[in-house]
C-alpha positions in Angstrom: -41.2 -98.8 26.9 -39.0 -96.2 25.4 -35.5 -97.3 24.8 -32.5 -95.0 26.3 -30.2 -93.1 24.2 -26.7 -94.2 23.7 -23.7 -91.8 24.4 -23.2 -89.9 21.0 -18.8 -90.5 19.9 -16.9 -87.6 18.8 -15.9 -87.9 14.6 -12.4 -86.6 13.2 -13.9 -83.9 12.0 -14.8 -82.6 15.7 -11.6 -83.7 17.0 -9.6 -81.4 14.5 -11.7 -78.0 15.1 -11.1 -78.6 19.0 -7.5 -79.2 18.1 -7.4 -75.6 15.8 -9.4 -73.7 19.0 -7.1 -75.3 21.4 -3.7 -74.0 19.0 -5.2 -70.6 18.5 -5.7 -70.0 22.3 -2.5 -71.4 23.0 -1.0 -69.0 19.8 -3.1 -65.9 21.2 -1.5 -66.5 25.2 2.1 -67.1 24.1 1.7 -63.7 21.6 0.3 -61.8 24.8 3.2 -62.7 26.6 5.7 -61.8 23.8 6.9 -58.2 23.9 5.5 -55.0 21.8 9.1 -55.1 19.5 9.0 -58.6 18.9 6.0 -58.4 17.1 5.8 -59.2 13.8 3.9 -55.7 12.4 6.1 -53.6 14.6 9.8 -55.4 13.0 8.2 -54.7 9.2 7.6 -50.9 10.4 11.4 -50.7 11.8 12.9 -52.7 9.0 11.2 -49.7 6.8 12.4 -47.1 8.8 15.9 -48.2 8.8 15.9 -48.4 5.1 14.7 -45.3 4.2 17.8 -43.6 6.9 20.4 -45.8 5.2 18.9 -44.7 1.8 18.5 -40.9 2.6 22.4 -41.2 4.1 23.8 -43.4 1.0 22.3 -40.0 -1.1 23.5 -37.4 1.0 27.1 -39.3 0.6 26.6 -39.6 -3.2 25.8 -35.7 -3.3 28.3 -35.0 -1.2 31.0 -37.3 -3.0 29.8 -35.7 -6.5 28.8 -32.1 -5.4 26.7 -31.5 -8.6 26.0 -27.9 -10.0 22.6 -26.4 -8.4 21.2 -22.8 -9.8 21.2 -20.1 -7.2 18.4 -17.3 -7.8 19.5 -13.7 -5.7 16.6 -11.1 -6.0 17.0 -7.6 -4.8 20.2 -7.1 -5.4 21.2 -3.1 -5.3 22.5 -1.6 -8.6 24.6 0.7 -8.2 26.7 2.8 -10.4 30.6 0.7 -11.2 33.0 2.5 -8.2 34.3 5.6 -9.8 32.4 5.8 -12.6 30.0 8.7 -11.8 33.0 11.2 -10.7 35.0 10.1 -13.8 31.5 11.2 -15.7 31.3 14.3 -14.0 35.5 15.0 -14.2 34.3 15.2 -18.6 31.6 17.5 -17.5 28.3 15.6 -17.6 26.0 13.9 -14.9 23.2 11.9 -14.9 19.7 13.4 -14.4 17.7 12.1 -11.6 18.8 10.2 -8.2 20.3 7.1 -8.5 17.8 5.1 -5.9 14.8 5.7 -8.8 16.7 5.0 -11.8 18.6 1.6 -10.6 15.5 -0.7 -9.5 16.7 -4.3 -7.8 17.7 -6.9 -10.1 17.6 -10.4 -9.5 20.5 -13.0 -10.4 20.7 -16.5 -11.0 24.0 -17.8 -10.2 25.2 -21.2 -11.1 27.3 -22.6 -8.1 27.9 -26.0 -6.5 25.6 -28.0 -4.1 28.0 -27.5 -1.0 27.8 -23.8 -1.4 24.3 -23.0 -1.3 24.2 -22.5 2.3 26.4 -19.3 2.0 24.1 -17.8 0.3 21.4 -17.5 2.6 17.6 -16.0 1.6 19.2 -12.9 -0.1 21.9 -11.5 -2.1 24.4 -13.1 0.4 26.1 -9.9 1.7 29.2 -9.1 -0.3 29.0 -12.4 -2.6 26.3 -11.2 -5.4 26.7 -7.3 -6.8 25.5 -5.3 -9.5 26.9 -2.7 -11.4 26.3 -0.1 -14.3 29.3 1.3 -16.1 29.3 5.1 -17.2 32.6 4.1 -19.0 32.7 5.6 -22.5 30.1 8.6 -22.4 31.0 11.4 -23.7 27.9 13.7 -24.6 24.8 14.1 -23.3 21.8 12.0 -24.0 20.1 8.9 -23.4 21.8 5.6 -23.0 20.9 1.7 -22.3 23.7 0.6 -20.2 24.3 -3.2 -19.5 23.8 -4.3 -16.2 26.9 -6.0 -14.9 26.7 -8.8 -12.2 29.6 -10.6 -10.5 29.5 -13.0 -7.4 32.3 -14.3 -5.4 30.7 -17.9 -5.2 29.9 -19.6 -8.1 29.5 -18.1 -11.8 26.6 -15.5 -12.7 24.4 -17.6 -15.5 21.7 -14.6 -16.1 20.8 -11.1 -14.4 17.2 -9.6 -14.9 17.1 -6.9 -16.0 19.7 -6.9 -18.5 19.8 -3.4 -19.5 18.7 0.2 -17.6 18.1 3.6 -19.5 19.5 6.9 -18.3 19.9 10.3 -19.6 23.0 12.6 -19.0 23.0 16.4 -19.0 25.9 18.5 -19.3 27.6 19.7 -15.8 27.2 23.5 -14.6 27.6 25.5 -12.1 26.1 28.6 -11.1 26.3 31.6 -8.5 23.0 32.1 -7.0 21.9 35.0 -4.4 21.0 33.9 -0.8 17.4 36.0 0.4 16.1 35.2 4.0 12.0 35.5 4.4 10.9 37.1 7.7 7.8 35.4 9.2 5.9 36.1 12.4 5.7 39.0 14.2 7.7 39.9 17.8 6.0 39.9 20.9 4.9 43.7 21.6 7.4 45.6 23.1 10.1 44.4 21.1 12.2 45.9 18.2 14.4 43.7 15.8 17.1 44.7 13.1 17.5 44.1 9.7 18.7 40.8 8.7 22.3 39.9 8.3 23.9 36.7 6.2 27.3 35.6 6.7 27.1 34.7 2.8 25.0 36.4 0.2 25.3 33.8 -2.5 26.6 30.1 -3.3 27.7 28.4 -6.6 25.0 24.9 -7.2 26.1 22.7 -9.7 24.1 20.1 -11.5 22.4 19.3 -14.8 22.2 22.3 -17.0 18.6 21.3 -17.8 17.8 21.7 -13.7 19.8 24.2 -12.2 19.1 26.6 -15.2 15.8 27.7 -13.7 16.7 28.1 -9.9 17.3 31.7 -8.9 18.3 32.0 -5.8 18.3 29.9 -2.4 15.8 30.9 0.5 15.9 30.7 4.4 12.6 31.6 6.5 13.6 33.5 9.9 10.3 33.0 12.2 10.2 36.0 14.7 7.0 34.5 16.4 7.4 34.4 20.1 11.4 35.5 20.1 13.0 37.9 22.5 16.5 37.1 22.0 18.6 38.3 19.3 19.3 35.7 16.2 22.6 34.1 15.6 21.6 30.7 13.9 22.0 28.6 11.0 19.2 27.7 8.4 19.0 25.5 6.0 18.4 26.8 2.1 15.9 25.9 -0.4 16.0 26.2 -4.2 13.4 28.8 -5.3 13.1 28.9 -9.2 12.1 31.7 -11.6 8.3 30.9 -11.0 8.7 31.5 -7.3 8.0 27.9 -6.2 10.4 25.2 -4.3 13.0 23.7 -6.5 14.0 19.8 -5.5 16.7 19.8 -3.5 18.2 16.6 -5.9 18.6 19.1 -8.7 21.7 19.8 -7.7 24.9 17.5 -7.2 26.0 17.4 -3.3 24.3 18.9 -0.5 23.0 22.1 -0.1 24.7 24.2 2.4 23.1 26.3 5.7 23.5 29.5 6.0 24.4 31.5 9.1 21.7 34.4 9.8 21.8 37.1 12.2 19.2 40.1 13.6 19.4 41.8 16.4 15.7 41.8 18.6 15.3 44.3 21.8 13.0 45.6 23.9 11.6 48.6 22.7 10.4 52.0 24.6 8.1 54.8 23.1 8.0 57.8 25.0 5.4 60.8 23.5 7.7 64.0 22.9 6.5 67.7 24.3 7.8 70.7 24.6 8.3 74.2 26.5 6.3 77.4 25.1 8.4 80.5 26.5 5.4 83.5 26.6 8.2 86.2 28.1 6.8 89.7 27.6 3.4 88.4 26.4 0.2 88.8 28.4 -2.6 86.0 28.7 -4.3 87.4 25.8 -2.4 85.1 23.4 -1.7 81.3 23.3 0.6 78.8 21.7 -0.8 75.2 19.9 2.2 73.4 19.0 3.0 69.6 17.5 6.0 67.8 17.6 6.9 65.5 14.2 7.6 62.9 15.1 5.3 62.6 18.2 7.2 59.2 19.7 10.8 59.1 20.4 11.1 55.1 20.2 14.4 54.1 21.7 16.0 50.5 21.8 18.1 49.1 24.9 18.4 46.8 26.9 15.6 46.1 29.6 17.9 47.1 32.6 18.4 50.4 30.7 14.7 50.9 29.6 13.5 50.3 33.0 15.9 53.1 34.4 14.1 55.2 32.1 10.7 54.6 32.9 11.5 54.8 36.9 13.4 58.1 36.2 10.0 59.4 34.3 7.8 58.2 37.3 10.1 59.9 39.7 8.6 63.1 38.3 5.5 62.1 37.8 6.2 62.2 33.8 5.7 59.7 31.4 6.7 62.0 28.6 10.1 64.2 27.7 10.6 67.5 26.6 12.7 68.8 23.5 14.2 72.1 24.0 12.5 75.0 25.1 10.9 77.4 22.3 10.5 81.1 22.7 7.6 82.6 21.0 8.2 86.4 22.5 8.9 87.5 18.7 5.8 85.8 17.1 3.1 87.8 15.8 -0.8 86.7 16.3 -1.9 84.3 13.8 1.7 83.2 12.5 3.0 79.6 12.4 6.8 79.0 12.7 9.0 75.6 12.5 11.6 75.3 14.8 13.5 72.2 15.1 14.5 70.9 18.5 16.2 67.8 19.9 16.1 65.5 23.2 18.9 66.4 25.6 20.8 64.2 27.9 20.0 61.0 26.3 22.1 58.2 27.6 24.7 56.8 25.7 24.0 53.2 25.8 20.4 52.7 24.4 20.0 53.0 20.3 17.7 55.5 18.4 15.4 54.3 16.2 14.9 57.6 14.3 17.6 60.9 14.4 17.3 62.9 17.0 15.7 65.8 15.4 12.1 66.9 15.7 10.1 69.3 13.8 7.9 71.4 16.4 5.3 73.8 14.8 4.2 76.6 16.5 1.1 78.7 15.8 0.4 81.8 18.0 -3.2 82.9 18.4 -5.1 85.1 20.5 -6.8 83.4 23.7 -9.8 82.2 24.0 -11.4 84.3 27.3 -14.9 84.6 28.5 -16.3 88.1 29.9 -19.1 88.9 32.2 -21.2 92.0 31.9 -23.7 92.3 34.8 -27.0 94.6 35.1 -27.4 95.3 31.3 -30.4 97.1 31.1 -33.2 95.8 28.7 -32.9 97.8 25.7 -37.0 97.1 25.0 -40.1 94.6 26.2 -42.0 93.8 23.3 -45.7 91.8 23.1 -47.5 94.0 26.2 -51.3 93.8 25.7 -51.9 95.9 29.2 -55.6 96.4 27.9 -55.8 92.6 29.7 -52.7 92.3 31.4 -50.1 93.8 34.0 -46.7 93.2 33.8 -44.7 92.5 37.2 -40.6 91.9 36.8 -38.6 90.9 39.5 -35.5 92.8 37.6 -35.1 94.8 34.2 -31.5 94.0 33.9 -29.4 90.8 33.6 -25.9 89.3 33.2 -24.3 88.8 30.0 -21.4 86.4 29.6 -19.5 86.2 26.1 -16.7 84.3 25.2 -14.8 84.3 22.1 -11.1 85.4 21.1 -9.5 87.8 23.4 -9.3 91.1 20.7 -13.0 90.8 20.1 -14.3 90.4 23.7 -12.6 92.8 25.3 -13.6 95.3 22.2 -16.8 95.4 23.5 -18.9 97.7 25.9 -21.8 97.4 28.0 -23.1 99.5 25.3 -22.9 97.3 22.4 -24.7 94.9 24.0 -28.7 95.2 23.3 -31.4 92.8 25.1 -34.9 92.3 23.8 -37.6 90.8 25.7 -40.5 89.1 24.4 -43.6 88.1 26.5 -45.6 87.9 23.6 -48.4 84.5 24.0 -47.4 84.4 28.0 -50.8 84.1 29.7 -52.0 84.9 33.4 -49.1 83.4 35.7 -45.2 83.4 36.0 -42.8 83.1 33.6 -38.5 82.4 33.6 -37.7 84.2 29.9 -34.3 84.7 28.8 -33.6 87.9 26.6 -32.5 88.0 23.3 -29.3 89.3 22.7 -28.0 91.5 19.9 -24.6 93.0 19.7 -24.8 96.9 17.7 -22.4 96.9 14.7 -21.6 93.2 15.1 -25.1 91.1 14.6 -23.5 88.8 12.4 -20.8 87.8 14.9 -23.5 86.1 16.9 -24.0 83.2 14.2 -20.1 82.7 14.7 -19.7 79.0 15.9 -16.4 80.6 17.8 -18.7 82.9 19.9 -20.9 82.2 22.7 -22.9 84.0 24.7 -24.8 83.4 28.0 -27.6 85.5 29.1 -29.4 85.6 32.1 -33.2 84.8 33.1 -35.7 87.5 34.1 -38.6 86.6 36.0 -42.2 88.2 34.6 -45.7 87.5 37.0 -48.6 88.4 34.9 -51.9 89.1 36.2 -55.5 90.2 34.7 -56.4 93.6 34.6 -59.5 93.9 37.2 -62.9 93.6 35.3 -61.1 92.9 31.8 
């Protein structure tokens, strides 16, 4: 029979681990129960906190207390010339070449000024409290220099300015008297007349470098007429033109240069065609006048109220042309030319002329032109018969003659100078429309004349067979 086991007692060793378990879970409740700031990590944390603020304000009151020496660097501060110094240069006669924005570049400047000041400053040159300056003190001929570059500041001391030195070049002072010109561009709308153009000034002194201004010739405007109806009364501005005809730079000169004030008058324009009255008295219709007026148009300038009187006053007679004065030709002879020169009357007073009033008309007296019928001329001969085959039927042997040509030599001629020929020669069997020829006695060459003509009638011809040919 097994024996029962005995209870098994608890050693020292076991009794101190359940002691350290039971402390810890004690130490972990009373810890949970203890606030977040009360904790041991969270005081080291705020202890280190507070030491670095009373250590950043214990330096800020040193600095403060001592206000040590710090070094301030200004870029892009402006250099300009010193106040005064370029009208003192030009009061000796000279100037420097170029415009001052290209030859003074930025410098920068280090300024040596205390701790406390540094805020006045700012991120740039610190408005009026860092400048620099070049001096044109002490120049006296032209040429090139390398002039310090002076920097002051109204805060602090200036330690160093970069760069130290600039170069320029100074050219003697002049001035010169140039003409003005004004360059027309553009064309007017149509109907529309302008003047010649008018400046209130036709020159201007420039001054500047002698080396610059020694080329320029004269100073240019451009007056654009495109698309203007109203007369000009403006002001333009110049440019520099130099001796090669191109655009001079406006900084080659010292100042500004000026406008100019330019004026033209621009109007509607009217062109009316000229003519003129041919007085014939004592002359029959055997003659005739050509004429031509020089000039042909009479181009007048006026207002558009006044132009359009004119035109209605043309259309009220059915005209769209005037007349010069009336020319009598009663004392010409055939085949003479004479000048005569003639005007437009009764003109009004308010429009403007844009040629004299005087026209050339030439005259040249001629004989007519007439045409002249001569009716039932007789054939002067038939010629190309063959009656061994064929008979001859005509409705008529005579027909009607019309010739034109200058009056003298038409109505010189008879009946009897006229001569007709008529030729049936290869007609066959059947009926035929011939026209005679024509031939004038004593004056056969005439007929090649491209200044005659002549019309001749038709004369029918039936041709049969001769029975049992």
């Amino acid at each position: 029979m097994k024996q029962s086991k005995k209870n098994k007692q608890p050693t020292n060793v076991d009794i101190a681990a359940a002691d350290e378990r039971a402390s810890a879970a004690d130490t972990d409740a009373a810890e949970k129960k203890t606030k977040w700031f009360r904790r041991p990590l969270v005081r080291k944390l705020g202890y280190l906190f507070i030491s670095l603020l009373i250590a950043t304000t214990l330096w800020g009151y040193v600095l403060m207390s001592e206000n040590p020496d710090r070094m301030k660097h200004v870029s892009d501060v402006p250099l300009k010339f010193e106040g005064g110094s370029e009208a003192d240069l030009r009061s000796r006669g000279f100037v420097v070449l170029g415009e001052s924005q290209n030859l003074l570049p930025d410098v920068t400047v280090t300024v040596k000024t205390k701790l406390n000041d540094l805020p006045s400053f700012g991120n740039s040159a610190g408005g009026e409290i860092v400048s620099a300056s070049v001096s044109l003190q002490g120049i006296n001929a032209p040429g090139e220099y390398e002039c310090d570059v002076i920097a002051s500041t109204t805060i602090g001391t200036v330690y160093s300015v970069e760069p130290r030195t600039v170069k320029i070049t100074v050219d003697e002072l002049v001035t010169r008297t140039i003409p003005i010109t004004c360059a027309v561009t553009g064309d007017l709308p149509a109907g529309y007349w302008n003047g010649d153009v008018q400046l209130a000034a036709t020159s201007i002194d420039i001054t500047g470098p002698r080396s610059s201004i020694s080329n320029i010739v004269r100073a240019n405007c451009v007056l654009n007429l495109d698309g203007r109806t109203e007369s000009v009364n403006e002001a333009f501005e110049l440019t520099l033109i130099d001796s090669s005809g191109q655009i001079a730079a406006a900084s080659s000169i010292v100042g500004t240069l000026p406008s100019v004030i330019v004026r033209m008058d621009i109007k509607p324009q009217y062109d009316i065609v000229l003519q003129t009255l041919i007085e014939t008295t004592g002359r029959d219709d055997n003659y005739e006048a050509s004429y031509t007026v020089k000039p042909s148009v009479l181009s007048i300038v006026a207002s558009q109220d006044v132009i359009d009187k004119i035109k209605l006053a043309l259309e009220s007679v059915d005209r769209t042309t005037i007349y010069v004065d009336p020319i009598d030709i009663s004392d010409m002879q055939p085949g003479e030319t004479r000048l005569f020169e003639r005007s437009v009357l009764g003109l009004p007073s308010n429009i403007q002329l844009l040629t004299e009033n005087n026209f050339t008309v030439s005259v040249q007296l001629e004989e007519a032109t007439i045409s002249r019928t001569f009716s039932d001329i007789e054939l002067s001969r038939i010629v190309g018969e063959d009656h061994t085959r064929f008979i001859y039927n005509y409705d008529s042997r005579s027909c009607s003659v019309i010739i034109s040509g200058k009056s003298g030599f038409v109505n010189s001629l008879s009946a009897e100078d006229l001569l007709l020929t008529l030729n049936v020669s290869g007609c066959s069997e059947g009926t035929h429309t011939l026209v005679p020829t024509l031939e004038l006695a004593n004056h056969s060459d005439l007929l090649s004349d491209a200044k005659i003509q002549c019309d001749v009638g038709t004369i029918i011809c039936v041709i049969s067979k001769v029975p049992g040919a």
